[in-house]
N, C-alpha and C positions, 0 to 999 in steps of 0.2 A: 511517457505515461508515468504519475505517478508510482512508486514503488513502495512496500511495504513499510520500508523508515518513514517516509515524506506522510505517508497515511498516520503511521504515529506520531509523527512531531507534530503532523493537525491535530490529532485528539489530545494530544497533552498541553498543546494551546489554546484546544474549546472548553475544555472539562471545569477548571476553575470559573469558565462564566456562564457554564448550562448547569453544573448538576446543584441538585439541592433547589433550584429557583425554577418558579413556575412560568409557562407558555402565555404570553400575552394577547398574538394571533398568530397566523401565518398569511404571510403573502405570496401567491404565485403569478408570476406575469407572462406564463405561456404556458403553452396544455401539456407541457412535457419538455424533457430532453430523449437519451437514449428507449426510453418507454415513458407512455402518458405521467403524470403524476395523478396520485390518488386524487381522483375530482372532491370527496369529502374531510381530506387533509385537516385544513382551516378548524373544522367544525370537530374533530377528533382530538385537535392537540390543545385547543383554546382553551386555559384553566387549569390543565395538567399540569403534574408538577414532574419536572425529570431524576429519576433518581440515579442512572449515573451512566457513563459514557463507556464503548467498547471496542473492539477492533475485533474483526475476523477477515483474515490475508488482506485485500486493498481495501473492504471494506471497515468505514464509520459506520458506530451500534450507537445510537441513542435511545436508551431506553428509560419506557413511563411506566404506571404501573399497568396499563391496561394493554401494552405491545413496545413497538421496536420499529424507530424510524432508522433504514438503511439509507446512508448515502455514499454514493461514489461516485469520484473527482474525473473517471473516464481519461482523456488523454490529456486537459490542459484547463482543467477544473481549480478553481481553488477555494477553502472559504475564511472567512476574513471578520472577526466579532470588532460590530464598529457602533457608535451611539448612534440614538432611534434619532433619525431625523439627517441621516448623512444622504444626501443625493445619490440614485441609484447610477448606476452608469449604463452601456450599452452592453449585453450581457451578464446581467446580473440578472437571474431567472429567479431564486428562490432567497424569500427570507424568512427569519422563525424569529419573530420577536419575545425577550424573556425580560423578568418583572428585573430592578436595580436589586441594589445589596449594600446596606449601610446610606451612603452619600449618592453612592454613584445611580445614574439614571438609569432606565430601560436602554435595555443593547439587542442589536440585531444582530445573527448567525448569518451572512450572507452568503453564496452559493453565486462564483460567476465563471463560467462555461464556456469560452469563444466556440467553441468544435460543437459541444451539447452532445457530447457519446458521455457524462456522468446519468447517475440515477439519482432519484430522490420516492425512496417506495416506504410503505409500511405494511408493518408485518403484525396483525393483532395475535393476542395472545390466545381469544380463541380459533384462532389458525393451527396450533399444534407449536411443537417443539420448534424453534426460531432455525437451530440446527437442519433442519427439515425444508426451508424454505429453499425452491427452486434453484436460489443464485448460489446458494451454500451448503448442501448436502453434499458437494460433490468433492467440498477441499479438503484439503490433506493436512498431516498434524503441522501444531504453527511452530514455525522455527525456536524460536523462540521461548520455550514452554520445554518445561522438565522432561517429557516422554519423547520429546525427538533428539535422535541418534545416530549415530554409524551403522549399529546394527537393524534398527527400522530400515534407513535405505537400501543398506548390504540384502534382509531379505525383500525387499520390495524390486529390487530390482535384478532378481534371478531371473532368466531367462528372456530378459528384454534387448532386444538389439538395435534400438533407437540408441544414440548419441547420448552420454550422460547428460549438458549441459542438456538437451531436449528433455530427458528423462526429469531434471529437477524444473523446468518450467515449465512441463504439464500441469503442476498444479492437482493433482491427484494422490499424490505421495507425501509432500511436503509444499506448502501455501506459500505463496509470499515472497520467493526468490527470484523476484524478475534479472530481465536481460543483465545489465548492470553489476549486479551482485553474484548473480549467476557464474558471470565471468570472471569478475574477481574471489571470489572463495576459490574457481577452481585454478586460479591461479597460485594463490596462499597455498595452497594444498598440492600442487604439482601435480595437479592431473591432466589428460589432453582431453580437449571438449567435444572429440571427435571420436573419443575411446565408447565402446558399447556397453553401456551404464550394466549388461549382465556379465563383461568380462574383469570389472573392479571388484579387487578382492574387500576382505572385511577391513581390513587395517585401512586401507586407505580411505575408506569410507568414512571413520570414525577419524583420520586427519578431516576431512571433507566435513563432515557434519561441525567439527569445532571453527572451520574456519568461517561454518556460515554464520552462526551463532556469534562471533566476533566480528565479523563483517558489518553484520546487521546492526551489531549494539556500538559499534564505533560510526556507524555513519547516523543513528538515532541521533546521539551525544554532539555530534556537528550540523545538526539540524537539515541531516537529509541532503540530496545531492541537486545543483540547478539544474534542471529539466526542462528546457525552452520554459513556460510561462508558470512553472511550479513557482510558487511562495507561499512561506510559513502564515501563520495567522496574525503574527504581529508583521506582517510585511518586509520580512526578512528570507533574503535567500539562505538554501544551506552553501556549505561548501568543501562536502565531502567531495567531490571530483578532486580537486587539490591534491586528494591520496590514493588516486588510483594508480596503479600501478600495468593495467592494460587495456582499462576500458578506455578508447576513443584516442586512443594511442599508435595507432597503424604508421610505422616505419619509425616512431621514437624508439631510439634505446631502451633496452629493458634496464628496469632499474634493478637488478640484480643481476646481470651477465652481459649487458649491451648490447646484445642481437637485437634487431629489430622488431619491433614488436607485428605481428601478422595479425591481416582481418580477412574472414571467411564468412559466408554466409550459409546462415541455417534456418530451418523453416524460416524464411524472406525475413531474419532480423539478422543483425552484424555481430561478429561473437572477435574476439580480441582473446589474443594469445601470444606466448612464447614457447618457439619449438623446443628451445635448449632445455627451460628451466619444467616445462610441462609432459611428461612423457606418459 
């Protein structure tokens, strides 16, 4: 599934050819993926103009002046700005056609899903505060963003005896650190994944919080990590995996002490680690 980088290097691939330019149509070619799509879509976004793009945890914010189209890429989603008139393929569910700019012609935001667990919903603004919406009231501060810390996790995570690596992919604390990253920050950080997120003290935490925050902004800069059918918008893989140093590495040398690197499972996903260098 997509992870929180791959969500960003898509919006900073879309954003130069949605914001500022106005919705031409939209087209949908099925009554939904992971939920219906908004059956009056089409008629809601036709003639709007976008005023600029967003991110909150894995989800895309495109927002007009009258609400906010969420989308998410689900487990093997991606989307891809191609000129109006390029042949659809076999899962390509959703497109938002937008006016040229200078020379260039109308382009299509395309949306194609083999699995269809992405969304494509909207959220108007007389709905209430966008924060408030169902899928997103629930997430935690973004990585990313000045007010997350050591000290936010440190108290967030007193007297909790779930697994740290569990404790940061709740997604109720802190957004946007999936499997992948999860494993590596607590790797950078020398912590075990299996330690109970309420017996890590403050200090380690505030290692922990810098490494994710580094994590995150080094695998953005390499355009995200290849993810079975992830690609960027210009049709490029990333290739942050190159720098991992435990994710997907079970019995490779570690790159800092040569033990073998272990895989364990937690809540049914694979977590990657070093006993030497993580304690």
């Amino acid at each position: 599934m997509p992870e929180l980088p791959e969500v960003e290097v898509t919006r900073l691939g879309v954003a130069p050819h949605l914001e500022g330019r106005l919705v031409d149509s939209v087209l949908l070619r099925r009554d939904g993926l992971r939920w219906p799509f908004p059956p009056a879509l089409p008629g809601l976004l036709a003639g709007q103009r976008i005023s600029h793009t967003g991110r909150r945890g894995k989800y895309l914010l495109i927002h007009f002046g009258h609400g906010t189209l969420i989308i998410h890429l689900g487990m093997s989603g991606h989307l891809r700005v191609l000129p109006l008139g390029t042949e659809p393929k076999k899962h390509d569910h959703f497109d938002l056609v937008v006016e040229g700019q200078g020379d260039a012609g109308r382009q299509v935001l395309r949306l194609h899903d083999p699995r269809r667990f992405g969304a494509v919903l909207w959220h108007a603004n007389d709905d209430g505060d966008l924060d408030q919406h169902a899928l997103l009231r629930g997430l935690g501060v973004e990585p990313l963003e000045a007010h997350f810390s050591g000290e936010l996790l440190f108290r967030a995570s007193r007297g909790r005896k779930a697994p740290v690596k569990q404790f940061l992919l709740a997604g109720d604390v802190v957004v946007g650190v999936g499997n992948i990253y999860a494993c590596e920050s607590l790797f950078r950080a020398g912590i075990n994944p299996k330690t109970a997120a309420g017996r890590i003290s403050r200090g380690r935490y505030d290692k922990l919080a810098l490494a994710i925050r580094a994590i995150l902004a080094e695998a953005i800069v390499q355009g995200g990590s290849t993810l079975r059918d992830f690609i960027a918008v210009n049709g490029q893989s990333g290739y942050f995996q190159q720098s991992y140093f435990v994710y997907d590495r079970e019995g490779v040398p570690c790159r800092n002490c040569s033990a073998p690197v272990r895989r364990i499972v937690q809540g049914q996903r694979s977590t990657f680690y070093c006993v030497h260098c993580q304690k």
